[in-house]
C-alpha positions as CSV (number, residue, x, y, z in Angstrom):
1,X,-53.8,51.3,-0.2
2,X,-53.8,52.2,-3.5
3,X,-50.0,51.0,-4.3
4,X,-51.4,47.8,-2.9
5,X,-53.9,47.8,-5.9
6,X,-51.8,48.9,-9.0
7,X,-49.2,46.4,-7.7
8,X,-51.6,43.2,-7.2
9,X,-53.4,44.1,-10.5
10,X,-49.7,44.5,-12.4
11,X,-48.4,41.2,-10.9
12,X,-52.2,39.7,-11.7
13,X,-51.4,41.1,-15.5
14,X,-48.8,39.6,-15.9
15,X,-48.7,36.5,-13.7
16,X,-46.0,36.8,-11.1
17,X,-46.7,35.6,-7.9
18,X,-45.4,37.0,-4.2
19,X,-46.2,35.0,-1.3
20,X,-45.4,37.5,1.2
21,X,-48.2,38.4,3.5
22,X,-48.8,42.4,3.2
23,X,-50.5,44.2,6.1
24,X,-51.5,47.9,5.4
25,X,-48.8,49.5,7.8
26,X,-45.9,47.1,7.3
27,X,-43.0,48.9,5.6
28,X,-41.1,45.3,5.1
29,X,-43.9,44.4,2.8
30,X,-44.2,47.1,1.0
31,X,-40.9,47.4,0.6
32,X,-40.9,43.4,-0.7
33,X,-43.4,44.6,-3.2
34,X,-41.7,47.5,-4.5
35,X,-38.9,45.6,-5.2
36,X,-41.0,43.0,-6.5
37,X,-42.3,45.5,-8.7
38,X,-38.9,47.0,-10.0
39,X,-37.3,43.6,-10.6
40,X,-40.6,43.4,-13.0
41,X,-40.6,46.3,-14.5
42,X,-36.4,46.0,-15.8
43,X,-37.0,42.5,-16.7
44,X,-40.0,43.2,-19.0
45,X,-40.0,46.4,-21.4
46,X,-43.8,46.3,-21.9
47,X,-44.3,48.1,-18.3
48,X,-42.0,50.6,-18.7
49,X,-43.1,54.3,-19.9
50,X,-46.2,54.1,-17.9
51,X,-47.5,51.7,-19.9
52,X,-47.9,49.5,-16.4
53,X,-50.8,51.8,-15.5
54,X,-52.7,51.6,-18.8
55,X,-52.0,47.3,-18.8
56,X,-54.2,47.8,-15.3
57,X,-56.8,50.0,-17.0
58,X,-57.7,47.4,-19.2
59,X,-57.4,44.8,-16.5
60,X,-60.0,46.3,-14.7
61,X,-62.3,47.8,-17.4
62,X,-62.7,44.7,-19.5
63,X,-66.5,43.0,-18.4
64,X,-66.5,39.7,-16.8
65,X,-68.1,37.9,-20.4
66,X,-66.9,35.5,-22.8
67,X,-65.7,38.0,-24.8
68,X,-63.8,40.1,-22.1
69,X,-61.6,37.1,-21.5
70,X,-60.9,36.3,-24.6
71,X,-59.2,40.3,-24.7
72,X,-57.1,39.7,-21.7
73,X,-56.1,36.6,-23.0
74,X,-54.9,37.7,-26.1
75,X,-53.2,40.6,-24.1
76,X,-51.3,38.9,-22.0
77,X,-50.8,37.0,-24.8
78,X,-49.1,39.5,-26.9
79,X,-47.4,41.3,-23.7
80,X,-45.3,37.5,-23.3
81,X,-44.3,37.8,-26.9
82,X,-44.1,40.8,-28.4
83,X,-40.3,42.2,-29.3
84,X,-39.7,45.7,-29.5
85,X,-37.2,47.5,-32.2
86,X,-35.9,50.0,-30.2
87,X,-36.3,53.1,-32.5
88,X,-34.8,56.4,-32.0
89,X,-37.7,58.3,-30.8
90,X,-39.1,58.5,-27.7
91,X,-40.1,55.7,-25.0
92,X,-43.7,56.3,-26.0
93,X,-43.0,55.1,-29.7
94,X,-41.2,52.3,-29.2
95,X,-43.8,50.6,-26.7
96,X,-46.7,51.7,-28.3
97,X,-46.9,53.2,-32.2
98,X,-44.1,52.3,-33.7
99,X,-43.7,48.6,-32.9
100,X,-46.3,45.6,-33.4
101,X,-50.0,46.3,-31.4
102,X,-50.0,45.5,-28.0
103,X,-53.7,44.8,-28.0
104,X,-55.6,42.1,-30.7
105,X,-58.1,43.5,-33.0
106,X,-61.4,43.8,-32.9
107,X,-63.1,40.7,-34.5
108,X,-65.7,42.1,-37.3
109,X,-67.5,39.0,-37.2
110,X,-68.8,39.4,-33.6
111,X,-72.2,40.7,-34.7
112,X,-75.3,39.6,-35.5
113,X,-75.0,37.7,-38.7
114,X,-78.6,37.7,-39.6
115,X,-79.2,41.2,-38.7
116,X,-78.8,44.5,-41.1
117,X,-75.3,45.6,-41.1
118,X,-74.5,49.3,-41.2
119,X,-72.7,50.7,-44.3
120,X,-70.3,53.2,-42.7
121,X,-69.1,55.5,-45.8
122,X,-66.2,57.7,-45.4
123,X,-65.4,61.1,-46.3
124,X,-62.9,62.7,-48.9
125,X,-59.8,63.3,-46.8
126,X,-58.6,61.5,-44.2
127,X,-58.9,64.0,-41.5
128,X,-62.2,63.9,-41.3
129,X,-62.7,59.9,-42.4
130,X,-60.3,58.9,-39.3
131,X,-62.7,59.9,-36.5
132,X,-66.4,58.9,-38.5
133,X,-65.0,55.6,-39.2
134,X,-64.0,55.5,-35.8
135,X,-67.3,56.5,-34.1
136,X,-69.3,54.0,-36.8
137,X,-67.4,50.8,-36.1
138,X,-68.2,52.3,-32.2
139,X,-72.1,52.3,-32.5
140,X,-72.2,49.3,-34.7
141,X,-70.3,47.2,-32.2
142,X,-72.8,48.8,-29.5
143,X,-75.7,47.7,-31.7
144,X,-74.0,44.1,-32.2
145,X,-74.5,45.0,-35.6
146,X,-71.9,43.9,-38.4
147,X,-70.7,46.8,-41.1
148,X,-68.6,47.4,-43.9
149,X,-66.7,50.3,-44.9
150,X,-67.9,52.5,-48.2
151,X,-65.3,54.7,-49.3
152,X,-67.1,54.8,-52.4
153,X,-65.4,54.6,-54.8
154,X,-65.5,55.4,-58.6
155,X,-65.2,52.1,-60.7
156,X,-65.2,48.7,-59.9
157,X,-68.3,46.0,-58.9
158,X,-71.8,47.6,-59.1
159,X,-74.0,46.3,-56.5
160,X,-77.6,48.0,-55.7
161,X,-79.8,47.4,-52.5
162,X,-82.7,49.2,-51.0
163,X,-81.4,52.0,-48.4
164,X,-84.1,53.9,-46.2
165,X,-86.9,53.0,-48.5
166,X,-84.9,54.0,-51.9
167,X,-82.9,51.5,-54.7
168,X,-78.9,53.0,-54.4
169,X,-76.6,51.1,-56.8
170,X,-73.1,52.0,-55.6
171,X,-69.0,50.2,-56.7
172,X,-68.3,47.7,-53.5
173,X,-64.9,48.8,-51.9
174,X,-62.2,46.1,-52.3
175,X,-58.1,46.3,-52.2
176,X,-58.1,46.7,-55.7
177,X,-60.1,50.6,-55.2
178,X,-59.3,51.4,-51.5
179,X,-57.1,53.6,-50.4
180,X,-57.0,52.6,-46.8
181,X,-56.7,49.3,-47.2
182,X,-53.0,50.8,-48.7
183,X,-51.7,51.5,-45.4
184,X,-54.1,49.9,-42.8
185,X,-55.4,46.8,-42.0
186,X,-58.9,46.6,-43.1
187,X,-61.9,48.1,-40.8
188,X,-65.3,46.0,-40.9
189,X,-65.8,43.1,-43.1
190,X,-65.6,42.7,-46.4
191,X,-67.8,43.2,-49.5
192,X,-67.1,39.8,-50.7
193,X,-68.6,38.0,-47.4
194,X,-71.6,35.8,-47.6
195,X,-73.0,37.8,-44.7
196,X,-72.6,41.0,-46.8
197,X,-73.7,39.4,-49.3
198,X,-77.2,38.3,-47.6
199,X,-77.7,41.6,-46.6
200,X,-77.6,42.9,-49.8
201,X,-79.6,41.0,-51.5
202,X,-82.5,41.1,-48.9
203,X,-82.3,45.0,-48.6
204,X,-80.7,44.9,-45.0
205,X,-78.8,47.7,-45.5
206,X,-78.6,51.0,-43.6
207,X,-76.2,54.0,-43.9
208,X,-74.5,55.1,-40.4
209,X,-74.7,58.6,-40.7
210,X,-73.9,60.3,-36.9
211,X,-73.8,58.4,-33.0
212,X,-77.1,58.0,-31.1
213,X,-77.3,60.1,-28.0
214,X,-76.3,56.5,-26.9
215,X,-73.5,56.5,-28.3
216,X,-72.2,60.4,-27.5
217,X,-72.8,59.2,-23.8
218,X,-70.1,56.4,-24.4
219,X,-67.6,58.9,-25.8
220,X,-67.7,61.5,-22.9
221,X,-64.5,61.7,-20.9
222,X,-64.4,61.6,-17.1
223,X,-67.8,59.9,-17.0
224,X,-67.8,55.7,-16.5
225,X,-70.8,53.7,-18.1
226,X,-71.2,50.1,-18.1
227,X,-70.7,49.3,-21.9
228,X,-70.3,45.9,-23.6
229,X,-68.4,47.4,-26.7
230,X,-66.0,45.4,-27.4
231,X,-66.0,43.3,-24.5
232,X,-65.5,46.3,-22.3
233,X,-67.3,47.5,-19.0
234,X,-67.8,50.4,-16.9
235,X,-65.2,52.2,-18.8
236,X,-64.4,56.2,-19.0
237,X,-66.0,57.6,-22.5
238,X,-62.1,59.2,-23.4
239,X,-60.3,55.8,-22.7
240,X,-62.7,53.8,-24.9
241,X,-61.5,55.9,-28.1
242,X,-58.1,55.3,-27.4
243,X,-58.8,51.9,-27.0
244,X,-60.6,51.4,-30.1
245,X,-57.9,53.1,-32.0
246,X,-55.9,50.8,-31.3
247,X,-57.3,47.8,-32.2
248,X,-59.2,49.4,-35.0
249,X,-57.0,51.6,-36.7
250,X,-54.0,49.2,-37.8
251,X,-51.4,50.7,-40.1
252,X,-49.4,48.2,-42.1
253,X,-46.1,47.2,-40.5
254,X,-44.3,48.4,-43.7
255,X,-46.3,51.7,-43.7
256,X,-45.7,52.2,-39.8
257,X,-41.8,51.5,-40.4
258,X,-41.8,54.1,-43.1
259,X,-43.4,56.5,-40.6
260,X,-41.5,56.3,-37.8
261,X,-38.3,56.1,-39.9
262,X,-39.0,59.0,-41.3
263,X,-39.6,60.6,-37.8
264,X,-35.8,59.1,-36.3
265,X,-34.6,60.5,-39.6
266,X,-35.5,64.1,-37.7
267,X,-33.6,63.6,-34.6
268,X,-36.2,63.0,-32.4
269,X,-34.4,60.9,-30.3
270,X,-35.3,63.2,-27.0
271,X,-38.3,64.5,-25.7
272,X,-39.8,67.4,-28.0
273,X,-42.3,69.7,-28.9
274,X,-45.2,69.3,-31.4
275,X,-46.8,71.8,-33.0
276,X,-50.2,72.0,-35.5
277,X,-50.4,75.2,-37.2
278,X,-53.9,75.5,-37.9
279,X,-56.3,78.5,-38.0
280,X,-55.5,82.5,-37.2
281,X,-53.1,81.5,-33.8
282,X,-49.8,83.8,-34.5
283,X,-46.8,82.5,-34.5
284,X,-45.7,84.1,-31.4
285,X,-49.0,82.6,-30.0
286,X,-47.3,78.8,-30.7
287,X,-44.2,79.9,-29.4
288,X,-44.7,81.5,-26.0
289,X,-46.8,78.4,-25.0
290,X,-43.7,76.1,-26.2
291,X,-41.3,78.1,-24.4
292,X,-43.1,77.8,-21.2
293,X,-43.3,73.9,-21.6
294,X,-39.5,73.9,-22.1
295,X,-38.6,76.8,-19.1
296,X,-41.3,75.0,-17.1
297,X,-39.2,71.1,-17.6
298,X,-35.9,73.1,-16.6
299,X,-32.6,71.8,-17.2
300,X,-32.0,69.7,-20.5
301,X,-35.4,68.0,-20.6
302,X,-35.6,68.8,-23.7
303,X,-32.1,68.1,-25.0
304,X,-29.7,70.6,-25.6
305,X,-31.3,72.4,-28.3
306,X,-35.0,71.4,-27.6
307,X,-36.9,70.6,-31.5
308,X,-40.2,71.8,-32.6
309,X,-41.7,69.2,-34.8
310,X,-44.3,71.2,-37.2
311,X,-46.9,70.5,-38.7
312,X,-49.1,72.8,-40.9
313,X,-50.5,73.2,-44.6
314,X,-47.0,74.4,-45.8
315,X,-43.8,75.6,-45.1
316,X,-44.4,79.5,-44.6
317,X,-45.5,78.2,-40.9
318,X,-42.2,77.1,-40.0
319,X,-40.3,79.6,-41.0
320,X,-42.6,82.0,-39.0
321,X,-42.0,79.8,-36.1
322,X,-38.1,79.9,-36.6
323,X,-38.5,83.8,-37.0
324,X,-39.7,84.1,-33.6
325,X,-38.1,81.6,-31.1
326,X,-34.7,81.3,-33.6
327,X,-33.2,79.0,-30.9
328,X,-34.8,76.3,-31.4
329,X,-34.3,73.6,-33.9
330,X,-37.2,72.8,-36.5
331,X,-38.3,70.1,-38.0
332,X,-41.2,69.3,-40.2
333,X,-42.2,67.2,-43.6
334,X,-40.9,70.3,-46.0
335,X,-38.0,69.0,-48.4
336,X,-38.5,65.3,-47.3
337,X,-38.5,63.1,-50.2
338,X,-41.1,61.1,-51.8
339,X,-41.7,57.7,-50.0
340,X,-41.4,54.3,-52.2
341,X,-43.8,53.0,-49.3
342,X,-46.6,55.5,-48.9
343,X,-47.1,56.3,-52.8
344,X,-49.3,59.4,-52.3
345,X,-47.9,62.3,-51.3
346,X,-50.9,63.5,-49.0
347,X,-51.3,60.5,-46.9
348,X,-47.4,60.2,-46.7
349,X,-47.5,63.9,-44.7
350,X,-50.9,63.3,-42.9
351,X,-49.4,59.8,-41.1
352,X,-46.3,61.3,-40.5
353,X,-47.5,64.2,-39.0
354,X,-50.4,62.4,-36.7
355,X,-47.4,60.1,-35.7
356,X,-45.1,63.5,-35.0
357,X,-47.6,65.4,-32.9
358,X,-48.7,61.9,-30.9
359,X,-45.2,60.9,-30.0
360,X,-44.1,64.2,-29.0
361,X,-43.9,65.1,-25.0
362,X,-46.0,68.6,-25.3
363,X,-48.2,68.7,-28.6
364,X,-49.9,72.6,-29.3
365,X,-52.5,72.9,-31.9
366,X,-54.2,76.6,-33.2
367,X,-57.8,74.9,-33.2
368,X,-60.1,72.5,-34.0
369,X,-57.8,70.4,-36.0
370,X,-58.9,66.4,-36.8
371,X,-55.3,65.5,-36.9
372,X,-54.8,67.4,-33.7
373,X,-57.5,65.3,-31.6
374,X,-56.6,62.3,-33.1
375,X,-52.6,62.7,-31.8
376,X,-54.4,63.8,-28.5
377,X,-56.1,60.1,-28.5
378,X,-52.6,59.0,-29.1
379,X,-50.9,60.3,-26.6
380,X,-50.4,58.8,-23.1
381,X,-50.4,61.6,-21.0
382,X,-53.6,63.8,-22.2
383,X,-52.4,66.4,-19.9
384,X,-49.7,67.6,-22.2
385,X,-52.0,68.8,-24.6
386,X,-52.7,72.7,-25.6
387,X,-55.3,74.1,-27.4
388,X,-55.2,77.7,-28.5
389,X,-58.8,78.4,-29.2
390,X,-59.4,78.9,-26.1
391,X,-62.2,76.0,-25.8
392,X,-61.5,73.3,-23.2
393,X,-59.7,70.4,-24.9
394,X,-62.5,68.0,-23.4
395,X,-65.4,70.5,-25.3
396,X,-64.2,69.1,-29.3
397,X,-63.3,65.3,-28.0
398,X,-66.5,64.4,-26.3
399,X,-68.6,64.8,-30.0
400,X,-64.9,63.5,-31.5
């Protein structure tokens, strides 16, 4: 029964037709169907890696509203046109993070346009920015409510506006002061907007500081609510997130080639190994948990010589890795050259180490690590995902 869903909801997805009738016990139909299914799956690279399973996710999740159509139109949409590069990484990156989104993103301008709009400000460091820009936009979109991003910055236009009863007089983020807007699309509309505008000048203004209890019941993993963010409905809290990401969190297709060039520069052709050094985990600790994943895969899962992509605050950690599992081969961002792309030397190791630890088949982080969950929202398989802390992975990503 339920290979006679996920089939009718893939050939529903993506429009092919069989007009064989199937009776639940007839192994000449289900056989028509499976190779139904197989002829679909060679001829179109968008279902293959598993990716078939998340397209039926997002099938069935997305409510029955105006605005849930208008998703799986554009889905289906960007499934029948979408060209892959085929990099030299794993399957994973080339249908999902290192090529063009699969999904459409999130139109800032669904809101109410006479309402306040939230002023979502983020954080020093992009760690901990990622996820609270990431849970605003979230609640905002849940209260129908438009926003803007604040990543307040030190010169440019001085606008002031009433905010929770007091006058704040703050520089309006544009592309001339922003640092995101550098290597992702922009998030939320723009200062410039009449909307914004309006809002401003009538003191309509209010600071997103942390979710409702609303909210943290959307973000839960293995629990379903009906939810309209985003034109979605009864949808598990975990999923959402990764959804979101997607269409929220856009990097720039120069800044995403960079990236995942970098990464093929590695060798990271075959399946491997990610590791976030983080916190008072030895290195023994990392190792004997990666050395089961390998033993545990058998045979050359891993390649020959299975790689250890690392990523840490410097390069003492991988040398203590290679100390104790010498065998191995390492990689991480120590000795790569500056990037003519991504001009700042921080950002250009944070994206490529967020991209290293999502794209890799078993990632391993010491603790509670913001570039750690936000790979784990990356990944397809959540399964393959270790935290050393000892905490449930599921404890840090339901308030992530």
């Amino acid at each position: 029964r339920s290979l006679l869903f996920s089939t009718d909801n893939i050939m529903q997805n993506h429009r092919l037709t069989v007009n064989t009738p199937v009776k639940i016990g007839s192994v000449t139909a289900i056989l028509i169907l499976l190779a139904s299914l197989l002829a679909l799956v060679k001829s179109n690279p968008s279902l293959r890696s598993g990716t078939n399973e998340e397209n039926e996710i997002l099938r069935r999740t997305v409510s029955s509203t105006k605005e849930g159509e208008q998703i799986n139109n554009a889905h289906d949409e960007i499934l029948s046109s979408r060209k892959l590069k085929e990099w030299k990484l794993p399957d994973w990156a080339n249908q999902m993070w290192c090529n063009d989104p699969d999904l459409p993103p999130i139109d800032y301008h669904y809101c109410d346009l006479n309402g306040p709009i939230n002023l979502i400000r983020y954080p020093a460091g992009y760690q901990y920015g990622l996820p609270t820009i990431l849970l605003g936009a979230l609640e905002s979109m849940e209260q129908k409510r438009c926003f803007v991003i604040d990543e307040q910055p030190t010169t440019g236009e001085k606008v002031c506006t009433l905010i929770n009863g007091n006058q704040e007089c703050f520089y309006k983020t544009d592309s001339s002061n922003s640092d995101l807007q550098k290597y992702f699309d922009p998030i939320g509309l723009s200062f410039d907007e009449p909307i914004v505008r309006r809002a401003i000048a009538m003191n309509m203004v209010e600071v997103w500081t942390t979710p409702s209890t609303v909210l943290k019941h959307r973000l839960i993993g293995y629990q379903n609510t009906v939810s309209q963010i985003i034109g979605y409905g009864a949808v598990d809290g975990h999923f959402l997130k990764r959804i979101a990401m997607r269409r929220i969190w856009r990097t720039k297709p120069n800044v995403r080639n960079e990236i995942c060039q970098t990464l093929e520069n590695f060798g990271l052709e075959d399946k491997y190994i990610g590791v976030n050094v983080i916190g008072d985990v030895s290195a023994s600790e990392y190792m004997d948990v990666a050395e089961e994943a390998i033993i545990n895969k058998k045979g050359d899962y891993f390649g020959i010589t299975p790689k250890i992509f690392v990523a840490g605050r410097d390069c003492s950690s991988v040398d203590q890795l290679k100390a104790t599992k010498p065998q191995y081969a390492y990689v991480s961002m120590c000795g790569v050259p500056p990037s003519t792309v991504i001009t700042d030397e921080n950002a250009f190791k944070f994206l490529v180490e967020m991209y290293g630890l999502g794209l890799a088949e078993f990632a391993i982080i010491g603790r509670y690590s913001p570039m750690g969950f936000w790979s784990y929202f990356m990944r397809y398989a959540q399964h393959s995902f270790k935290n050393l802390d000892g905490s449930s992975p599921d404890f840090y990503h339901n308030f992530w």
